[in-house]
Every structure is written in structure tokens, then in C-alpha cells.
C-alpha positions as CSV (number, residue, x, y, z in Angstrom):
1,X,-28.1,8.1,13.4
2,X,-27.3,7.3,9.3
3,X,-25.2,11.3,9.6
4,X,-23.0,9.2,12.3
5,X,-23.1,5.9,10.2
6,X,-21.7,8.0,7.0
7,X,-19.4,9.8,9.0
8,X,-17.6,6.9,10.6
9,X,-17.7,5.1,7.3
10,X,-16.4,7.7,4.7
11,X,-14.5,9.5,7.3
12,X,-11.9,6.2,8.8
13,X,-12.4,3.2,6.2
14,X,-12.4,4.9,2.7
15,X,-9.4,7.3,4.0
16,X,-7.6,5.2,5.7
17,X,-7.9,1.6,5.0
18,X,-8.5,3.0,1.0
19,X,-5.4,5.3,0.9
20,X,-2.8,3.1,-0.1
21,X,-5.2,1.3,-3.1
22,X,-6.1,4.8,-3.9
23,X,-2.1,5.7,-4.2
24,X,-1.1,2.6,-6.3
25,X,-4.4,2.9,-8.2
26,X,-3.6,6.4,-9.0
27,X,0.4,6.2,-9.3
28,X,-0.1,3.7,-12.0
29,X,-2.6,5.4,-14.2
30,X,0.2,8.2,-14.4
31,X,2.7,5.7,-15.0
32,X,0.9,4.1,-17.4
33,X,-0.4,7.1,-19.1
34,X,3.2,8.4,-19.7
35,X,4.0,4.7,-21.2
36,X,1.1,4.8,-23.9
37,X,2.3,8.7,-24.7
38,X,6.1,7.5,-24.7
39,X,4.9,3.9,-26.8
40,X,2.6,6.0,-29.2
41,X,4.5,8.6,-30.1
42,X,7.4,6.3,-30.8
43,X,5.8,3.4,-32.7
44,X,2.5,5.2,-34.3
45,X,-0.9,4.3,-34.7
46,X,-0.7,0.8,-36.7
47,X,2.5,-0.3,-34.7
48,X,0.4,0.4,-31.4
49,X,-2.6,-1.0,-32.7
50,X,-0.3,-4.3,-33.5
51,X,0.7,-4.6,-30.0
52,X,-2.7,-3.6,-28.8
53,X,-3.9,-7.0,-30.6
54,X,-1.6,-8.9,-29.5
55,X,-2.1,-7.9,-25.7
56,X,-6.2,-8.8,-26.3
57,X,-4.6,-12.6,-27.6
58,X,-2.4,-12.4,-24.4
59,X,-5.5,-11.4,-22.0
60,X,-8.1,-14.2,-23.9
61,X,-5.4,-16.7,-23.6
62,X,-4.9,-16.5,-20.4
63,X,-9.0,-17.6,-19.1
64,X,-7.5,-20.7,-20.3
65,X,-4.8,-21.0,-18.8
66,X,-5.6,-19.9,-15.6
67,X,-8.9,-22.0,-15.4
68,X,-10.1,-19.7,-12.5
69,X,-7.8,-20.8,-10.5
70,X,-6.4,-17.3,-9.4
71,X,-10.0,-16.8,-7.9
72,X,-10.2,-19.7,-6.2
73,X,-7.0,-19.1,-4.6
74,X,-8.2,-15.6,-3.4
75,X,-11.2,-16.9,-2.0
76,X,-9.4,-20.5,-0.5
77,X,-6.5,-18.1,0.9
78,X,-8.7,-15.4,2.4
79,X,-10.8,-18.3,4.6
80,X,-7.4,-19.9,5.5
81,X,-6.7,-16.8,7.5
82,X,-3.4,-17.4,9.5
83,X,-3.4,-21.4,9.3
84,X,0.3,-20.9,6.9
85,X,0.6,-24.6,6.0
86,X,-2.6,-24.5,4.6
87,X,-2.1,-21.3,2.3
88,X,1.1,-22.9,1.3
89,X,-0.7,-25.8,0.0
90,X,-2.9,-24.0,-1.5
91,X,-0.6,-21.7,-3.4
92,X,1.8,-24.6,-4.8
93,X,-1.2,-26.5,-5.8
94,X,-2.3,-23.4,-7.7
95,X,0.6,-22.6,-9.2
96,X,1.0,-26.2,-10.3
97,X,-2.2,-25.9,-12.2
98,X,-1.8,-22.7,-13.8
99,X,1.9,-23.9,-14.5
100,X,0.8,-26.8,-16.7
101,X,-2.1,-25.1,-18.0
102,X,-0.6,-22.1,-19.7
103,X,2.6,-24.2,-21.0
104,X,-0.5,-26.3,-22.8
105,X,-2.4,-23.5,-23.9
106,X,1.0,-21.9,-25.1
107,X,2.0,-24.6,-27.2
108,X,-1.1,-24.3,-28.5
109,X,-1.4,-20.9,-29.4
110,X,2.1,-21.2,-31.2
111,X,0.3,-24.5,-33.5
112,X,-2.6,-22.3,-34.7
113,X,-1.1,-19.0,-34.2
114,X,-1.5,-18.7,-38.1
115,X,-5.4,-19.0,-37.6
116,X,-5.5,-16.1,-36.2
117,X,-3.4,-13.9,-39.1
118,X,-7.2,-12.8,-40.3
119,X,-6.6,-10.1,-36.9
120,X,-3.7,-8.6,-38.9
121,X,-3.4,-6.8,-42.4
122,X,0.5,-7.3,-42.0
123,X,0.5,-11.2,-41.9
124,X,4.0,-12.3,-42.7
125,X,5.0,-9.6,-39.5
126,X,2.6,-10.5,-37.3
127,X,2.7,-14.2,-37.0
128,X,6.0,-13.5,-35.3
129,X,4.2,-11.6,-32.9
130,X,1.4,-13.7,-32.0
131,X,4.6,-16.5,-31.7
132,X,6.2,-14.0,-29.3
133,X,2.9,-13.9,-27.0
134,X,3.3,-17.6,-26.7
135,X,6.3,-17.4,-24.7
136,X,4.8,-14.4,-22.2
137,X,1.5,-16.5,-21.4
138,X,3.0,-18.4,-18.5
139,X,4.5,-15.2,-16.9
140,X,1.6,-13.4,-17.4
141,X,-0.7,-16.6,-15.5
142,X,1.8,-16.8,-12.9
143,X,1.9,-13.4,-12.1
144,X,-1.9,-13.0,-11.9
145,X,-1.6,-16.0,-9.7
146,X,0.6,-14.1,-7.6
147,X,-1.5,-11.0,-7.4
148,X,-5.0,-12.7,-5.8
149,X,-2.6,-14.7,-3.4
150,X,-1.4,-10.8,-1.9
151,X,-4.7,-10.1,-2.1
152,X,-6.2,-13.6,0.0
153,X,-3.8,-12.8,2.7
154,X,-4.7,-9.0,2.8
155,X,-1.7,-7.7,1.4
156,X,-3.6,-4.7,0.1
157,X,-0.3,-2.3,-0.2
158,X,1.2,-5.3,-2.1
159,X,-1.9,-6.6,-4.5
160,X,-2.0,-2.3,-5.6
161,X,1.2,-2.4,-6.4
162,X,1.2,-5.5,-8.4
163,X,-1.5,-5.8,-10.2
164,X,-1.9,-1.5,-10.8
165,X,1.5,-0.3,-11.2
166,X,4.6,-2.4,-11.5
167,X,4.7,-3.6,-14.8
168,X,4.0,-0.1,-16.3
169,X,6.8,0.7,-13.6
170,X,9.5,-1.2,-14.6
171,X,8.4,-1.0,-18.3
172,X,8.5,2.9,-18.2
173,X,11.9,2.4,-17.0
174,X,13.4,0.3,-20.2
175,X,11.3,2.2,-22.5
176,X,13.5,5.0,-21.5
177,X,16.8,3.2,-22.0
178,X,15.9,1.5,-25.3
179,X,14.7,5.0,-26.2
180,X,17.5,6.5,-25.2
181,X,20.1,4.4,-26.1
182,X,19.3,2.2,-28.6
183,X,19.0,3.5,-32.1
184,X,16.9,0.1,-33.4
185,X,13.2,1.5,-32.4
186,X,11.1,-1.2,-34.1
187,X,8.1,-2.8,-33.2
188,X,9.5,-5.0,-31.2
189,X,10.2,-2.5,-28.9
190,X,6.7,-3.2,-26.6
191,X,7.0,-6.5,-26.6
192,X,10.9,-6.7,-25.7
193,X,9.8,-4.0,-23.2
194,X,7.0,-5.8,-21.7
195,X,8.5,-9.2,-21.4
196,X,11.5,-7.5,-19.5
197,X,9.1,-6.2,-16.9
198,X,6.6,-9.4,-16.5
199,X,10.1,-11.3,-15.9
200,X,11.5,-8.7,-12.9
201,X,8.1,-8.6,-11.3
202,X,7.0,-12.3,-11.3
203,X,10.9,-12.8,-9.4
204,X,9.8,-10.0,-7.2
205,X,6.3,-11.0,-6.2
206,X,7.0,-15.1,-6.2
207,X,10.1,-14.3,-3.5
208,X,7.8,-12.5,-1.6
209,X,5.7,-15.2,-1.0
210,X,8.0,-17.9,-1.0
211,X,9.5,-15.7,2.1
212,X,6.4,-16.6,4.0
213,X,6.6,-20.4,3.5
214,X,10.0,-20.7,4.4
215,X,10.6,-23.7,6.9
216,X,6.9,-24.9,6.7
217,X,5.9,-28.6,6.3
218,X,6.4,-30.7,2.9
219,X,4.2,-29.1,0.2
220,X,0.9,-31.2,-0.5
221,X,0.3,-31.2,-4.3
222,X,-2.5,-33.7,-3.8
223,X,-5.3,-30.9,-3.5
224,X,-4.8,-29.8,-6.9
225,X,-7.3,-32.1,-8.7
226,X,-10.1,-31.0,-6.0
227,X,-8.7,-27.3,-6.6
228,X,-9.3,-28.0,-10.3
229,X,-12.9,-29.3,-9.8
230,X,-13.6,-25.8,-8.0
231,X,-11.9,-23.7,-10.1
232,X,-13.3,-24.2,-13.7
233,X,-16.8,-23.0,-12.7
234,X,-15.9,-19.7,-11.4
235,X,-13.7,-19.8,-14.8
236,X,-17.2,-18.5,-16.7
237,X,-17.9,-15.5,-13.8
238,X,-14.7,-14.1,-14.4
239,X,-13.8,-14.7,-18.1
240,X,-17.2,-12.4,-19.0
241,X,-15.7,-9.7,-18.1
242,X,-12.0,-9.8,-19.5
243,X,-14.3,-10.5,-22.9
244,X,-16.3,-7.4,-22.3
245,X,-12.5,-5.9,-22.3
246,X,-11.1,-7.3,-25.3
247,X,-14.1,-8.4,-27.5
248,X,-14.0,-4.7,-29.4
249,X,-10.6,-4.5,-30.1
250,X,-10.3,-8.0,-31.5
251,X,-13.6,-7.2,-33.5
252,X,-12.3,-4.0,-35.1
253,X,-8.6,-6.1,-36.2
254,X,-10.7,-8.7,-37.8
255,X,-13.2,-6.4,-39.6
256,X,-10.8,-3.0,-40.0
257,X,-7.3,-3.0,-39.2
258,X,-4.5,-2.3,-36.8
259,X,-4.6,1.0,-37.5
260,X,-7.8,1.6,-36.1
261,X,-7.3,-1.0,-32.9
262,X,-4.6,1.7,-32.2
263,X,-6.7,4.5,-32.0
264,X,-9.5,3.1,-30.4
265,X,-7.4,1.9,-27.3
266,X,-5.9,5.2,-26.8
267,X,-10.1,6.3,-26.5
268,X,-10.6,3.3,-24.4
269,X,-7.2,3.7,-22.1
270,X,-8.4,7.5,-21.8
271,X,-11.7,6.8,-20.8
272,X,-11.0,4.3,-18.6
273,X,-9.2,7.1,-15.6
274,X,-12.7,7.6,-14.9
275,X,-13.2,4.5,-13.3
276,X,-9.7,5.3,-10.5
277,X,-11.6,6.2,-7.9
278,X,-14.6,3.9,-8.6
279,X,-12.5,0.5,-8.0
280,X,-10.4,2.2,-5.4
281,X,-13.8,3.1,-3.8
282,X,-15.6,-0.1,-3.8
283,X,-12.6,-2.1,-2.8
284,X,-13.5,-0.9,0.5
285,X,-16.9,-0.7,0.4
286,X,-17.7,-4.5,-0.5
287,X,-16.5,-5.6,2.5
288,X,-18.9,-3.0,4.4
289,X,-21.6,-3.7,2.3
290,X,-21.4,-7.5,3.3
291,X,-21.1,-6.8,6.9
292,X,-24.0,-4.8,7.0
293,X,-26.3,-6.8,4.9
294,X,-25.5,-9.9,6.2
295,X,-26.1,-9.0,9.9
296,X,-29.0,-7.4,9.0
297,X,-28.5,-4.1,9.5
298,X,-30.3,-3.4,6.5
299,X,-31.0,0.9,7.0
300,X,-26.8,1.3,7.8
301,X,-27.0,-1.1,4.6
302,X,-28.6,1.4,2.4
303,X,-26.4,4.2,3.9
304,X,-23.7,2.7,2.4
305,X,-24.5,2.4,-0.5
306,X,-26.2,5.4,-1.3
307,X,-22.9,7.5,0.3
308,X,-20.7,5.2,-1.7
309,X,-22.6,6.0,-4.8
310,X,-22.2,9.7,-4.2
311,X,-18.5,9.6,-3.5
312,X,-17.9,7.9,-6.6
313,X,-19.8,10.1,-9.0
314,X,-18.7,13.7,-7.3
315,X,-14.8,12.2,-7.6
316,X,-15.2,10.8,-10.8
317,X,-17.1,14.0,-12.3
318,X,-14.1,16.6,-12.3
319,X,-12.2,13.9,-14.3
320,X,-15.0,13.0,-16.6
321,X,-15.2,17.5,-16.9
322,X,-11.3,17.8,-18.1
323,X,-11.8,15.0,-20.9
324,X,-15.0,16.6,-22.5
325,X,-13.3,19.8,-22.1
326,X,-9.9,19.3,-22.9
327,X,-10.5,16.4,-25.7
328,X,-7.7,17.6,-28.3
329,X,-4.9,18.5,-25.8
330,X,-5.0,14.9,-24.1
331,X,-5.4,12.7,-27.5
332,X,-3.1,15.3,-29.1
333,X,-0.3,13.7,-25.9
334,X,-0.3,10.3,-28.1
335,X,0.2,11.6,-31.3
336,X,-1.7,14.3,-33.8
337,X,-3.5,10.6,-35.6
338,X,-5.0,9.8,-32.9
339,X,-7.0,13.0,-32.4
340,X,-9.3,10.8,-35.1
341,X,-10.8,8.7,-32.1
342,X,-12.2,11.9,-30.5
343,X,-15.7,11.1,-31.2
344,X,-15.2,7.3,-29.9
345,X,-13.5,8.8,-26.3
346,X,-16.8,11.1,-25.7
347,X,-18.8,7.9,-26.3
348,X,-17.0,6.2,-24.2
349,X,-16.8,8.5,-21.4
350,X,-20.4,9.5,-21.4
351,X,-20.9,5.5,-20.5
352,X,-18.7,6.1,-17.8
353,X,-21.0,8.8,-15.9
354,X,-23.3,6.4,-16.4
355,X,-21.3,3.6,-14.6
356,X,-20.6,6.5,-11.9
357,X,-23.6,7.5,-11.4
358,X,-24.8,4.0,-10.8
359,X,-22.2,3.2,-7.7
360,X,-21.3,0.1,-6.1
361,X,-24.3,-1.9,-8.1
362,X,-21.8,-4.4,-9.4
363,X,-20.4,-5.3,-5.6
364,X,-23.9,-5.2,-3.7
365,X,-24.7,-8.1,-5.6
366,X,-21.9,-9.8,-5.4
367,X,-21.5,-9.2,-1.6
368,X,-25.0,-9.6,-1.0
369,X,-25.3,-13.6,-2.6
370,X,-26.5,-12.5,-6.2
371,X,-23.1,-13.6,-7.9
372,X,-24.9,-15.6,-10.6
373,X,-27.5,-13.0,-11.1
374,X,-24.8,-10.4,-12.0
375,X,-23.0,-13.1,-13.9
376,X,-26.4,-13.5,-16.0
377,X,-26.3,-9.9,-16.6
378,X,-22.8,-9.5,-17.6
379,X,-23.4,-12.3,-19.8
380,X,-26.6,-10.6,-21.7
381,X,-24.3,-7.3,-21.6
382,X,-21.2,-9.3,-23.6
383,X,-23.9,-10.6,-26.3
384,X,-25.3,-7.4,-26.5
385,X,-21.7,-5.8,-27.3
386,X,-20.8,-8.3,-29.9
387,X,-23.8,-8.3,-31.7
388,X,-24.0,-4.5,-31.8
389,X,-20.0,-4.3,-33.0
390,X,-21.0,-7.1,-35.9
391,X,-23.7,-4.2,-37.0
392,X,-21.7,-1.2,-36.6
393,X,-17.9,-1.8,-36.8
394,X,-18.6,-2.6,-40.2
395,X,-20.4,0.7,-41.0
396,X,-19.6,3.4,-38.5
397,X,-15.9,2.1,-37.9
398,X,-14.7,2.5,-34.4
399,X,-17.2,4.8,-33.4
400,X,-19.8,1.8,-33.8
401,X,-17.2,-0.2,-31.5
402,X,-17.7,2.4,-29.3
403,X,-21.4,2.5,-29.7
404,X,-21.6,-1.0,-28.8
405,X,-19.3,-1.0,-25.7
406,X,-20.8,2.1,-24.4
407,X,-24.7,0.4,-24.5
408,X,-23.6,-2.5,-23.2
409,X,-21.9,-1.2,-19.8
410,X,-25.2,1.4,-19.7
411,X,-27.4,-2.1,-20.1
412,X,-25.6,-4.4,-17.5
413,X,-25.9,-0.9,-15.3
414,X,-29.2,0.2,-15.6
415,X,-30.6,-3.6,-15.5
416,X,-28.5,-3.6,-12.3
417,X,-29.8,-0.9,-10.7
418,X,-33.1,-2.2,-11.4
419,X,-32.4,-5.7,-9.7
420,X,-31.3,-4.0,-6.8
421,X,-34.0,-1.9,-6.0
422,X,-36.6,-4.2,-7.0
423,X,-34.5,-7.2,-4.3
424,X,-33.8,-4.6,-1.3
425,X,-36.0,-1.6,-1.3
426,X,-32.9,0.7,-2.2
427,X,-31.7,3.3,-4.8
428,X,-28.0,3.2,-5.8
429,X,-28.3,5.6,-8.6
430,X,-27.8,8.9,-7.9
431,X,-30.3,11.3,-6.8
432,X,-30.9,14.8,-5.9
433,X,-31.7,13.5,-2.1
434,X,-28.2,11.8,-2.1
């Protein structure tokens, strides 16, 4: 009976329903890996490790000015089903919010953007920079907007290729002409590069969806200040883990430099291919682990999950093989300085068996009513990161960064694991039996 369960699961969903995530998923990490090899070797180390900071201002500043509502949307959107007017309303009072916010949070960014000079060693440069973020923060909001709203009404071709591949897309495509055409390579380069792309995909996404509320009812932008009510809440749950993403990088400007921001991201960005077939993965399986749990079907339950959790670690193992194999011919792709964060991308990708090997943990309890639970966890996991980086970024450079992400994603794993046996009788680390 659980041989036919796994068969009909892996065999139709994952393959089918999964391919085109999978695709996008994959078709952007090669876009994006060309990108950093193209941006790298063009700029160098402390000019990528500028940008790199700026980006991690970009991503914190925009919690704020999204206020959760992009997840609220998703979730609003997705129970709306095909009632149109009603997704309408809810997309325009969204984007209303977000709108306002990130103009506010813009304009304040650009007041104090010389508070945050202390990032920087080049602070007469780089406060031009941090200025220049200001004016992407609203694209950037909208455009995330955009994304969960494809992904509410099940657009899962269309979410892939928005949120995983068409800004590297269209980026890879002017880096090309302004390095091919334009002798002026400056800095400025990224950002001019970057900007150019979040502008021709935020037109193409937001016709898109204006194309399906075309001749619908007046727009109600009354629902905004109940949306807002909703919103900030889930604004915690979904913040922890863009800080989990960021917190190192800003920690190593403040107590290193740019230089070494630069070659840490490479480590991180390389690392990080591990994890392809892991999201693509459990984008299907949430939904199956939900169904299942929730109608009580509790052994075809544990199938999935213990089937999912072998998947992801056999396809995430030959990847994880080529980077501790292969360790100076990929770093050596960015430039020969960056073959200095070696040590930090073996760290890093020895955390990443361990996330592999620990499967859909992160979705069961999310999908199974344990959201604040895994919040709770992800929280203890950020402390734990920053409180290890204050310790070791100061002595061990970017390898204690490194240190201190790695232990916290094996914490918030482990811990996870734990909870979920302990809760529902099953296993989702990997085992000989699997």
C-alpha cells in the first residue's frame, strides 16, 4: 500500500506538477551564476562586496515597506479562488499599502542614509549608493507584491519565473551591452544594471495582472485598513528569515569591510545551488503534506514525508559532491581573490547536507498548524547567528560568519526534527531504512 502511495506521489505530482518550478528554479541559478561570474570578474572583490551591502539594505528595507502585506495577499488571493472582483480588491488594496509604505520608508532611508556609512570603509562613495537604493525600494516592494499575487491564483509557471529568474534575465542581458559597449565600467555598473531590470519586469508582471481585471467592477480601496490590521503580524514570521539571509553580510561590513562582504557572498551564493531542488521539491510537497495530515491519513502522511526527505538529499548530494570536489575551479569562475572564501564555502555547504538531510521539516510544520512553533525556532536560530558572528567575525573573519550561519541553520534543523517526531510519531531525517 505506502510502495503505491510513493509511487503515485513521486512519480505524477513532483514530475509533473514540479517541472516547470524545477525549470525556472534551475534556469535561474545558471542565469544568475553567469551574472555573479560576469559582475565579479568585472568589478572585483570590494566593488562586489559594495553592491553586496547595499542589496542586504535593499532586502532589510523592504520588511518595512512591505508590512507583510505580500503574504497576506498570497494567502487572501489563494482562498478567493475564482471570485475575480474579489482578488482585484484585494490586489489594489495591497498595492496601495505597499505603495505608500515603501515611498515612506524610502524617504526615510535617504534622511539617515548617512547612519548607516559605519557598513562602508569608502564613506564619501558609498552614501551615494545607499541614496541610489532609496529610489529601487518601491520597485523592488511592488514587484514582490506582484510575485505572491501569481502565486495566490496558482500561476506557478509565472511566480518561477518572476521571482527565480527574470531579473537575473534581463540583467544578464544589459550587463552584456554595457560590457560590451560601453567603455565607463564603474561601480555603478550593478546598480544601473539592476534598476534597468526591476523596471522591465515590474511593467511586465503588473500588465499581466491588470490583464485579468480588465472590465471588473470599481476598485474597493476601503479594505486596505483591515488588510493592514492582518498584515503586520505575519510581518514578524516572514521578516526572521530575510534576517537570517542578510544579518552576516551586514555584520562582516560593519566589523570588516567590503572586501570581505564580497567574498563571503560568492561562498554564500555558491552554497546556496544546493538548496534548487530542495524548494523546488517542497513546493509540491506542502500541499500533500496538508492534505494528508489534515484528513487524517496519518501513515500516507509519514510516506510523504519520509520519500520527500529522500528525494531531496539523493538530488541535492551530487551537487553538494562537485563543490567539495571541485572547490578551486568554481570560486576560481569569479575571480582568482575569491578563492580566499574557500574555507567559508565548505562550512557552508556542509550545513547544507545537513538541511538536506533533514527534508521538508520546515513545511510539515507549517502545513501541519505549527507556524508559530517554527516561527519560535527561526527566531532562537537568528539570535543564535548574531550572537555567534559578534564572537567570531571579529576573530576568525568570515570563516566565523560562516561558523555562525552554518550552526544556526543545523540548530533551527535539528531542533526541528526533534519537534516533529516528538508531535507525530515520524522521522524526517534521513535514514538507512529510507
Amino acid at each position: 500500500m505506502l510502495d503505491k502511495i510513493r509511487i503515485s506521489f513521486f512519480d505524477n505530482e513532483i514530475i509533473k506538477k514540479g517541472s516547470i518550478s524545477l525549470f525556472w528554479k534551475i534556469f535561474g541559478a545558471l542565469i544568475s551564476f553567469v551574472f555573479l561570474t560576469l559582475v565579479t570578474r568585472l568589478l572585483g572583490v570590494n566593488s562586489w562586496g559594495i553592491f553586496v551591502l547595499c542589496l542586504s539594505i535593499l532586502n532589510i528595507s523592504s520588511i518595512f515597506s512591505r508590512l507583510g502585506v505580500d503574504i497576506l495577499v498570497l494567502k487572501l488571493i489563494s482562498s478567493a479562488q475564482t471570485r475575480i472582483n474579489e482578488i482585484k480588491n484585494i490586489y489594489f488594496s495591497g498595492l496601495l499599502i505597499v505603495l505608500i509604505s515603501s515611498l515612506i520608508v524610502s524617504i526615510i532611508l535617504y534622511i539617515f542614509s548617512t547612519d548607516l556609512l559605519f557598513l562602508f570603509s569608502s564613506k564619501n562613495e558609498s552614501i551615494n549608493y545607499i541614496k541610489y537604493i532609496c529610489f529601487v525600494i518601491p520597485l523592488f516592494s511592488i514587484l514582490t507584491l506582484n510575485e505572491q499575487s501569481f502565486r495566490g491564483l496558482k500561476q506557478i509557471g509565472l511566480f518561477s519565473f518572476f521571482r527565480n529568474t527574470s531579473k537575473m534575465l534581463f540583467g544578464l542581458i544589459f550587463l552584456l551591452y554595457f560590457y560590451y559597449f560601453l567603455e565607463n565600467k564603474d561601480i555603478m555598473l550593478p546598480f544601473k544594471v539592476f534598476q534597468i531590470s526591476l523596471c522591465i519586469v515590474l511593467f511586465i508582471s503588473t500588465i499581466i495582472l491588470l490583464k485579468r481585471f480588465s472590465f471588473i467592477e470599481r476598485i474597493n480601496f476601503f479594505s486596505s485598513k483591515k488588510m493592514l490590521k492582518s498584515s503586520v503580524p505575519m510581518m514578524l514570521s516572514s521578516s526572521i528569515m530575510l534576517l537570517m539571509s542578510w544579518v552576516d553580510t551586514l555584520m562582516i561590513g560593519g566589523f570588516i569591510g567590503e572586501y570581505e562582504v564580497g567574498l563571503y557572498n560568492v561562498a554564500v551564493r555558491v552554497s546556496l545551488i544546493t538548496s534548487i531542488t530542495l524548494t523546488a521539491i517542497n513546493s509540491i510537497t506542502a500541499p500533500k503534506i496538508s492534505e494528508t495530515f489534515n484528513s487524517g491519513r496519518i501513515e500516507a502522511f509519514k510516506s510523504v514525508v519520509k520519500e520527500s526527505t529522500k528525494t531531496i538529499f539523493l538530488s541535492t548530494l551530487p551537487i553538494i559532491g562537485v563543490i567539495f570536489l571541485f572547490p578551486d575551479l568554481i570560486l576560481s569562475l569569479f575571480g582568482k581573490d575569491f578563492l580566499l572564501a574557500k574555507t567559508s564555502l565548505f562550512i557552508l555547504a556542509f550545513s547544507q547536507i545537513i538541511n538536506s538531510m533533514s527534508g521538508s521539516v520546515a513545511i510539515i510544520l507549517n502545513m501541519t498548524g505549527k507556524e508559530k512553533v517554527f516561527r519560535n525556532i527561526i527566531f532562537v536560530a537568528l539570535v543564535i547567528n548574531i550572537l555567534l558572528n559578534l564572537l567570531l567575525i571579529p576573530k576568525f573573519g568570515i570563516e566565523g560568519a560562516a561558523i555562525a550561519s552554518a550552526s544556526s541553520l543545523i540548530f533551527w534543523n535539528l531542533y526541528s526534527v526533534y519537534y516533529v517526531y516528538k508531535e507525530f510519531g515520524v522521522m524526517t531525517f534521513i535514514s538507512y531504512e529510507q
